[in-house]
KEVOVEX-805531 format. One record per residue (C-alpha): residue in three letters; x, y, z. Coordinates in steps of 0.02 Angstrom, whole numbers, padded with zeros to 5 digits, always signed. Example, Ala and Ser with C-alpha at 12.3 -4.5 7.8 and 13.67 -1.06 7.14 Angstrom:
ALA+00615-00225+00390;SER+00684-00053+00357;
end
This chain:
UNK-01136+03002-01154;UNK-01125+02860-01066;UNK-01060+02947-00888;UNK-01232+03034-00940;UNK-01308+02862-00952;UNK-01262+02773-00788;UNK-01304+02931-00691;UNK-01458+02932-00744;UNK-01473+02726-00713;UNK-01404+02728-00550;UNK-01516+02639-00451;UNK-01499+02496-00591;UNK-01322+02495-00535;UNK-01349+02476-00366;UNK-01461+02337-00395;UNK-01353+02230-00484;UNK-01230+02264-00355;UNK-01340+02212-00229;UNK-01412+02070-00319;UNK-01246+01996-00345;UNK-01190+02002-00160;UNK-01365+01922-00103;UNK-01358+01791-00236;UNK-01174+01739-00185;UNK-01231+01722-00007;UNK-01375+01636-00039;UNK-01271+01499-00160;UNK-01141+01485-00022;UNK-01290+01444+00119;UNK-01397+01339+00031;UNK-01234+01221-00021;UNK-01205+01089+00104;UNK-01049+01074+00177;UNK-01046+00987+00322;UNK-00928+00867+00376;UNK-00834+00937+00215;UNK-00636+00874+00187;UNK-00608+01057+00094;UNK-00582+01159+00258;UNK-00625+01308+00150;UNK-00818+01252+00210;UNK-00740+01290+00363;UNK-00745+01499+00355;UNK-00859+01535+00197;UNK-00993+01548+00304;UNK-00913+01728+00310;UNK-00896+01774+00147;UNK-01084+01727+00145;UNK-01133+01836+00272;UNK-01026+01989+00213;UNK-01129+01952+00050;UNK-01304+01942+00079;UNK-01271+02114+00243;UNK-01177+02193+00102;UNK-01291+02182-00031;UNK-01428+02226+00071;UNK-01330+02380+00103;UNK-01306+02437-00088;UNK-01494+02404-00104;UNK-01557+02526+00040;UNK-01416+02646-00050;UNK-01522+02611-00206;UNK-01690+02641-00113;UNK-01622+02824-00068;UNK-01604+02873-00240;UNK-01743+02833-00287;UNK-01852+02897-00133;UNK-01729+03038-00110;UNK-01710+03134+00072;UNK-01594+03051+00215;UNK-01688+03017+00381;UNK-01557+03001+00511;UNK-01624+02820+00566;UNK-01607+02771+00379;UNK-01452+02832+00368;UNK-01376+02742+00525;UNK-01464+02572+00466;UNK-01353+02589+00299;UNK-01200+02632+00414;UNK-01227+02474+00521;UNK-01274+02382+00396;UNK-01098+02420+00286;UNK-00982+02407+00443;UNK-01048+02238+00489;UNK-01027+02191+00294;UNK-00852+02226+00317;UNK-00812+02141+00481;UNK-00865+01992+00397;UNK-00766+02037+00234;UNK-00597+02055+00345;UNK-00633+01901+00471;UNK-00649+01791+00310;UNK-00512+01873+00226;UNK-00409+01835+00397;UNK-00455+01670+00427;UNK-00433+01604+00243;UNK-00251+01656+00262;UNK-00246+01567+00427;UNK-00290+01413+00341;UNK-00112+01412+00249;UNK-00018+01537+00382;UNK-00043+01468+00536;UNK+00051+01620+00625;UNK-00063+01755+00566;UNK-00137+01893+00626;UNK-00246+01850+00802;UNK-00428+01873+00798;UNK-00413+02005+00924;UNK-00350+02118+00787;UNK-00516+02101+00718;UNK-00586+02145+00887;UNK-00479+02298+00902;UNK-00522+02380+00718;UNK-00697+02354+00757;UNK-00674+02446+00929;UNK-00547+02560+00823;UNK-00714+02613+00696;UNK-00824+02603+00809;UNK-00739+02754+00899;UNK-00707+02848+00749;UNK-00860+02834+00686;UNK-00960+02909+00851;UNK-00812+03050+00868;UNK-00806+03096+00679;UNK-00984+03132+00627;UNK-00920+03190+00446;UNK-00923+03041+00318;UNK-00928+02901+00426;UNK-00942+02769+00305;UNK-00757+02811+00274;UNK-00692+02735+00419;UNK-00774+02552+00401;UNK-00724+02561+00217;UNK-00548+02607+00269;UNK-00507+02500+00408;UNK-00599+02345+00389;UNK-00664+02344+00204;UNK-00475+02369+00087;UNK-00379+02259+00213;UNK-00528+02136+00210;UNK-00520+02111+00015;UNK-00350+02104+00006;UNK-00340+01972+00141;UNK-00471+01881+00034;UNK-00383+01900-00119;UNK-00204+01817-00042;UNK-00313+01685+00048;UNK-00382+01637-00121;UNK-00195+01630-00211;UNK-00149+01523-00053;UNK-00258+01384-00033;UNK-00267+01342-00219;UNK-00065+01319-00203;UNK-00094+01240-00031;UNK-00224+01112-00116;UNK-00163+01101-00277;UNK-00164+00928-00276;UNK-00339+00896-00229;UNK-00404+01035-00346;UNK-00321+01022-00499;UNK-00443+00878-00575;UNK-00567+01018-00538;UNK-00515+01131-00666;UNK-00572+01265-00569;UNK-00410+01359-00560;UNK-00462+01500-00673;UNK-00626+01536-00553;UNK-00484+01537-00433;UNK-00385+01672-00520;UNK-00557+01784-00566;UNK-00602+01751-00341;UNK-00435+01831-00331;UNK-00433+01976-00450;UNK-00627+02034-00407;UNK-00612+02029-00227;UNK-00446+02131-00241;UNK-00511+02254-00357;UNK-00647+02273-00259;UNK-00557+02321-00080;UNK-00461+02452-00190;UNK-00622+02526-00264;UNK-00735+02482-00109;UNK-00605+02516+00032;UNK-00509+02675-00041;UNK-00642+02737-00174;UNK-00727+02848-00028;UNK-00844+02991-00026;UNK-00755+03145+00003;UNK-00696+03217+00139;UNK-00570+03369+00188;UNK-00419+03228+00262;UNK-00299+03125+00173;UNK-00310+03006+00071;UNK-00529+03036+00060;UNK-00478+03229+00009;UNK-00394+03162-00156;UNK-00445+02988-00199;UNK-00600+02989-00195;UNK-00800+02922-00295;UNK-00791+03117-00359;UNK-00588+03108-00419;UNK-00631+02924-00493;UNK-00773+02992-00595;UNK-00677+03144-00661;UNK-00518+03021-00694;UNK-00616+02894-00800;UNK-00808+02978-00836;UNK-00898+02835-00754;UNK-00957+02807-00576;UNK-00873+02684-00461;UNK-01017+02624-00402;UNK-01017+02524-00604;UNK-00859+02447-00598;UNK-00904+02392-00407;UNK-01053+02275-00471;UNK-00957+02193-00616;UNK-00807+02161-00457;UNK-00959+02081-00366;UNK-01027+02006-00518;UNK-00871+01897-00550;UNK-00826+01883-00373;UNK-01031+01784-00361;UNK-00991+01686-00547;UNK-00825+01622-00490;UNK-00870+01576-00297;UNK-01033+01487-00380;UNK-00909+01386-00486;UNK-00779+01350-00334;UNK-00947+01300-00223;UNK-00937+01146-00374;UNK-00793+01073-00250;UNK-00943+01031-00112;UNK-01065+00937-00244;UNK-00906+00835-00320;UNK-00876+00789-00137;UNK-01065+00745-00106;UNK-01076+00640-00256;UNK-00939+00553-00200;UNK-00991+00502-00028;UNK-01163+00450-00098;UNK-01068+00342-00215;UNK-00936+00251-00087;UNK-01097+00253+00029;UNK-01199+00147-00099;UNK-01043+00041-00130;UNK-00995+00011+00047;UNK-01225-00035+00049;UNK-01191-00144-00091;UNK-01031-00207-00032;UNK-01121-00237+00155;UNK-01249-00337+00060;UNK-01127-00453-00010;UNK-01049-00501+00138;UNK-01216-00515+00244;UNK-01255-00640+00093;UNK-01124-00736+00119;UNK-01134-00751+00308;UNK-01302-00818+00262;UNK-01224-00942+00148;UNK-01097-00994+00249;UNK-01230-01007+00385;UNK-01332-01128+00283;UNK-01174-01201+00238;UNK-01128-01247+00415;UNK-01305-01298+00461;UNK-01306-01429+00312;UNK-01150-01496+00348;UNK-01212-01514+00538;UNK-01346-01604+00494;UNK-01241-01729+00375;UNK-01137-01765+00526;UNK-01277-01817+00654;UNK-01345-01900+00518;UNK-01186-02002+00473;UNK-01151-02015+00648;UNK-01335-02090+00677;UNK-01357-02216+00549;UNK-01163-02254+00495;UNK-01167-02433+00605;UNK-01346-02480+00544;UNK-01303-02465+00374;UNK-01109-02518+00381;UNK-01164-02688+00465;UNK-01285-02729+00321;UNK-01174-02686+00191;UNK-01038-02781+00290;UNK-01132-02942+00258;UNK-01179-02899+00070;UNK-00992-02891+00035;UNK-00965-03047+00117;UNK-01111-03143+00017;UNK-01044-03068-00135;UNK-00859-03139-00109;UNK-00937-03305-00051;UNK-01038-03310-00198;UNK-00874-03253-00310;UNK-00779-03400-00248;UNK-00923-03502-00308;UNK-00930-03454-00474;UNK-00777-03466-00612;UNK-00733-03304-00738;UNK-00801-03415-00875;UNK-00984-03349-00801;UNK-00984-03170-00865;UNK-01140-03147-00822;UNK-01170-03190-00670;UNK-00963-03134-00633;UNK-00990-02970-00683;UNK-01164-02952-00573;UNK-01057-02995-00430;UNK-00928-02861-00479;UNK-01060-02719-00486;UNK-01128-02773-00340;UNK-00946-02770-00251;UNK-00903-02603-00323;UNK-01089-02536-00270;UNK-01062-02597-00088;UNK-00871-02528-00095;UNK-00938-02352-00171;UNK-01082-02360-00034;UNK-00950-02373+00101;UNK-00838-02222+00059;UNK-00988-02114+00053;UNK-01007-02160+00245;UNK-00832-02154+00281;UNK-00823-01986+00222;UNK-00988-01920+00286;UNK-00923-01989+00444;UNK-00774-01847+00441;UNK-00915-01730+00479;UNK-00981-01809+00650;UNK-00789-01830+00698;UNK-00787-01651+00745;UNK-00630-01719+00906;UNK-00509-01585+00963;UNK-00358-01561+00824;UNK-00187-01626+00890;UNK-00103-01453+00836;UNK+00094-01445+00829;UNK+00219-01356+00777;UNK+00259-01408+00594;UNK+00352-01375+00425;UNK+00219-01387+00299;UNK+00343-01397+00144;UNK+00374-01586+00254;UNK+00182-01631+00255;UNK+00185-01576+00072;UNK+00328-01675+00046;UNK+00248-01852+00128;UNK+00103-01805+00050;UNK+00174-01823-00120;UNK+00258-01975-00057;UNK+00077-02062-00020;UNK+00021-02030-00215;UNK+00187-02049-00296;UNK+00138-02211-00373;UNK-00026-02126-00433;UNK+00068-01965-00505;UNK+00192-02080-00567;UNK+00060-02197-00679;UNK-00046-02059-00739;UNK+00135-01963-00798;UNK+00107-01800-00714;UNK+00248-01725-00689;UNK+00290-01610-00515;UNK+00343-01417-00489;UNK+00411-01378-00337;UNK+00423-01202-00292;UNK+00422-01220-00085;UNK+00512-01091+00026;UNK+00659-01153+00106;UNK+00657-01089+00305;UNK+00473-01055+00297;UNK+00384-01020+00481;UNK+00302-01163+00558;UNK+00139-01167+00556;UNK+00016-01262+00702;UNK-00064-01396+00627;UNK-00134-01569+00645;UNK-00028-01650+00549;UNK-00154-01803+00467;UNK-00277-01693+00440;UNK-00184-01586+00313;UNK-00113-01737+00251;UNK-00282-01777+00205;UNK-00324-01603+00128;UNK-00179-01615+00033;UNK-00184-01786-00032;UNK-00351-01738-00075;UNK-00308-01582-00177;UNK-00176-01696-00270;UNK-00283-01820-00313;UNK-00415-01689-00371;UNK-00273-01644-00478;UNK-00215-01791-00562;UNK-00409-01839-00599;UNK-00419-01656-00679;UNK-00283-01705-00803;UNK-00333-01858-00903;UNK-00206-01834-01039;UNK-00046-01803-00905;UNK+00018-01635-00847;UNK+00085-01528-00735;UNK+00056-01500-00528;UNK+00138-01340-00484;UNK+00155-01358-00271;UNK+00210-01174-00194;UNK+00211-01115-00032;UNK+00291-00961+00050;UNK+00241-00828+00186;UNK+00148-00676+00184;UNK+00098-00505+00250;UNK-00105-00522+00222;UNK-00158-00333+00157;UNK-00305-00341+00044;UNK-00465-00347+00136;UNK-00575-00491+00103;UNK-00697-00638+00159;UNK-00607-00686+00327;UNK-00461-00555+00341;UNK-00522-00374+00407;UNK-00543-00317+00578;UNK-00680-00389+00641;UNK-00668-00525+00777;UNK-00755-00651+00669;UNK-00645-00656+00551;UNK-00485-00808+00543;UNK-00359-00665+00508;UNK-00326-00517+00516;UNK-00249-00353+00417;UNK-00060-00344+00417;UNK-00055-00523+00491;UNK+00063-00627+00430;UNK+00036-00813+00347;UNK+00111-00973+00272;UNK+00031-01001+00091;UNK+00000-01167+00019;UNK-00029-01187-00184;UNK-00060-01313-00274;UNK-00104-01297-00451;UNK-00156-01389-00608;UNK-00143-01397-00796;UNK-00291-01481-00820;UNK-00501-01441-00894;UNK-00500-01319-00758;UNK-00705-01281-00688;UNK-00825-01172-00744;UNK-00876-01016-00651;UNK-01058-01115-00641;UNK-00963-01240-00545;UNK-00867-01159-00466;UNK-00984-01066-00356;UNK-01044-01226-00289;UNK-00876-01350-00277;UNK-00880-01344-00087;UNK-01043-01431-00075;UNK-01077-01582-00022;UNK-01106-01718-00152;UNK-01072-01605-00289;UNK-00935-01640-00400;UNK-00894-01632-00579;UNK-00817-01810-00587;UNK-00926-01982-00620;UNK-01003-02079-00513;UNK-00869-02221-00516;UNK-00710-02060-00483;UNK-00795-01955-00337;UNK-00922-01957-00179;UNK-00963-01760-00184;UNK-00877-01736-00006;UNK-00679-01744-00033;UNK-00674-01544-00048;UNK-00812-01518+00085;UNK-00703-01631+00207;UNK-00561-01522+00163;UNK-00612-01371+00186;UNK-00707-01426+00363;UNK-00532-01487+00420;UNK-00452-01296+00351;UNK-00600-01209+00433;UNK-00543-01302+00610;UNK-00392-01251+00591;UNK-00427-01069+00573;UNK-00366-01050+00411;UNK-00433-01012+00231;UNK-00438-01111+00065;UNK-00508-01030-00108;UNK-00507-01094-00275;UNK-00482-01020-00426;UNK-00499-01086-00616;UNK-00502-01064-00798;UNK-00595-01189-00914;UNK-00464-01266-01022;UNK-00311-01184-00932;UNK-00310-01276-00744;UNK-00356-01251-00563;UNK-00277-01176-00418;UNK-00293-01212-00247;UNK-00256-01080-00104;UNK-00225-01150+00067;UNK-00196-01005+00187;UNK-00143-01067+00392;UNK-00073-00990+00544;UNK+00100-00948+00595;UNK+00175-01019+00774;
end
């Protein structure tokens, strides 16, 4: 009944076996795949091909059912159309094993079974469709069906988190079903192995045509290679995704060049500006400190009043000058005298300039500095002065004592980040090597508010009667001339480090 059935039908069967050819070609062209990491995008071009000539074949096999009658140019069209199917069939089968076996067969073997049916076919006029089916169609699936099993072991790595392996294992058991029941299944014909295994034998043996269990093969064979094409969108998503991070990422850093670029423009302008009008206004306020300490010799303590006028006014004047004095650290933009140092030594007189300081305000001192670190090239004042700075910073962030934790060791530089890459701009860079400077606090720490804008001039987080603005703008002016980095990081309520990054002789 239903050998009855699928006779009747089968130009249905045909057309699902067509269809399911043409529909895996057509998946496998429209997929991009260019530029692809899977070198399986590589050769599936083939497979695609052998598809879409293939099932074009099964459907002009379909058409001459149902239109009945075999005109000769019909029939050759049907015969070239099946031996090309399979050329493609065995060159992908070929070349996916060459992806794992590099010492496979040459692609002249190709060459030479196509030569090999091409002969065979003009000499032997009886059932010509054997000899594509034979030579180039059973080997071709089988090929197909090892190349499958090989790259998924080959790439297991990679294609594991796919969870495709199953589609892998269906790829492989279609395709090699089908060579057996595409490339031996033959018509009949009066020479071995066509005289015995044959579509009529198979039909007898199991009651349906093979012509059914060919379109399920090419069914699954389509499902699973659909579900393996998944690879190629997983790898598209991807690049979109590091492509709008490396966009966003690009952003960033053209952001902060601007920044920086605004940065160094402002602090340009502060020094021609110091530079300009430091003498004007230093000689005026030289002679209001002057009338204020003639005045204060004039007066006795018992005049609060007046006494205490003449103490703003001296601490206004005094206040008034530091601003200039530091401003003036921006005009002062003279060549560094660089040499050789130890900086765990310029820590160490740095600590010796605010010992009194760390000593009053009971702060007690960490020293974790590498014995036999590198040198580094330095001007040895100016760091002194970034330093100092950096303690006193400290101390000030600490109003109820603490702890200064002082570090510094080298270091390979790996991560990639503002200033270290390989770009020419930048101070350092990737694998270099560098001497570290820490210096970190217990103290209120700074808020992430804050900390965005610490570096700028005349900000600052202190009072008026503790800070100018400029002590961390000088210092990082005198780190930038040397080439080197400095960052801060902090924690409200758990202290503040400072990261001090210079050159090795």
């Amino acid at each position: 009944m239903l050998a009855g059935f699928f006779h009747k039908n089968l130009d249905i069967v045909f057309f699902v076996y067509g269809l399911s050819f043409v529909l895996m070609g057509v998946a496998i062209i429209i997929q991009p795949r260019r530029e692809s990491i899977f070198r399986l995008s590589d050769i599936i071009w083939l497979l695609a091909a052998f598809g879409l000539s293939h099932g074009l074949n099964e459907w002009l096999d379909m058409w001459a059912i149902i239109r009945g009658g075999h005109p000769t140019l019909f029939n050759l069209l049907r015969l070239a159309l099946l031996t090309v199917s399979y050329i493609f069939l065995f060159e992908f089968g070929r070349r996916f094993i060459f992806l794992s076996v590099k010492n496979f067969l040459n692609k002249w073997i190709t060459i030479l079974l196509c030569f090999s049916v091409l002969v065979l076919v003009c000499l032997l006029k009886y059932e010509r469709s054997i000899w594509p089916r034979y030579l180039l169609g059973f080997p071709g699936g089988l090929f197909g069906a090892i190349g499958f099993v090989l790259y998924y072991r080959s790439n297991k790595a990679i294609l594991k988190p796919f969870n495709i392996r199953h589609h892998f294992l269906i790829a492989t058991f279609s395709i090699f079903v089908y060579s057996i029941l595409g490339g031996i299944i033959t018509p009949k014909a009066d020479f071995f192995p066509a005289s015995i295994i044959n579509n009529s034998s198979f039909l007898n043996l199991f009651g349906i045509p093979v012509q059914v269990f060919r379109a399920i093969c090419a069914a699954l064979l389509a499902w699973s290679v659909w579900n393996i094409l998944g690879i190629f969108n997983w790898e598209i998503k991807q690049k979109l995704e590091s492509s709008l991070k490396e966009s966003q990422l690009a952003y960033a850093r053209l952001k902060e060049a601007q920044d920086q670029l605004v940065q160094v423009e402002k602090l340009n302008a502060i020094g021609l500006l110091a530079s300009g009008v430091a003498h004007e206004v230093r000689n005026p306020l030289a002679i209001i400190m002057q009338g204020v300490n003639y005045l204060e010799s004039k007066f006795s303590p018992e005049q609060k009043d007046v006494y205490e006028i003449m103490v703003m006014i001296k601490n206004s004047v005094e206040r008034a000058d530091n601003i200039i004095q530091s401003l003036l650290e921006f005009s002062r933009l003279r060549a560094l005298s660089l040499e050789p140092h130890n900086i765990n030594s310029i820590l160490e007189s740095s600590l010796n300039l605010v010992k009194q300081r760390l000593k009053f305000e009971h702060i007690e001192i960490i020293k974790e500095m590498k014995e036999d670190i590198p040198k580094v090239l330095v001007d040895k004042n100016r760091m002194e002065q970034v330093f100092i700075n950096m303690l006193l910073n400290a101390v000030q962030a600490m109003p109820e004592a603490g702890k200064i934790i002082i570090r510094s060791y080298d270091t390979q530089l790996e991560e990639i980040k503002n200033d270290v890459g390989r770009r020419k701009k930048d101070s350092f860079s990737v694998g270099e090597k560098a001497v570290v400077v820490e210096i970190e606090d217990t103290g209120i720490g700074i808020s992430e508010e804050n900390l965005k804008r610490i570096f700028v001039p005349f900000f600052t987080t202190k009072g008026p009667k503790e800070g100018t603005g400029l002590g961390l703008a000088v210092s990082r002016n005198i780190i930038t001339m040397h080439k080197g980095l400095i960052e801060l990081k902090s924690q409200v309520g758990k202290g503040t480090k400072v990261i001090v990054t210079l050159k090795i002789v």
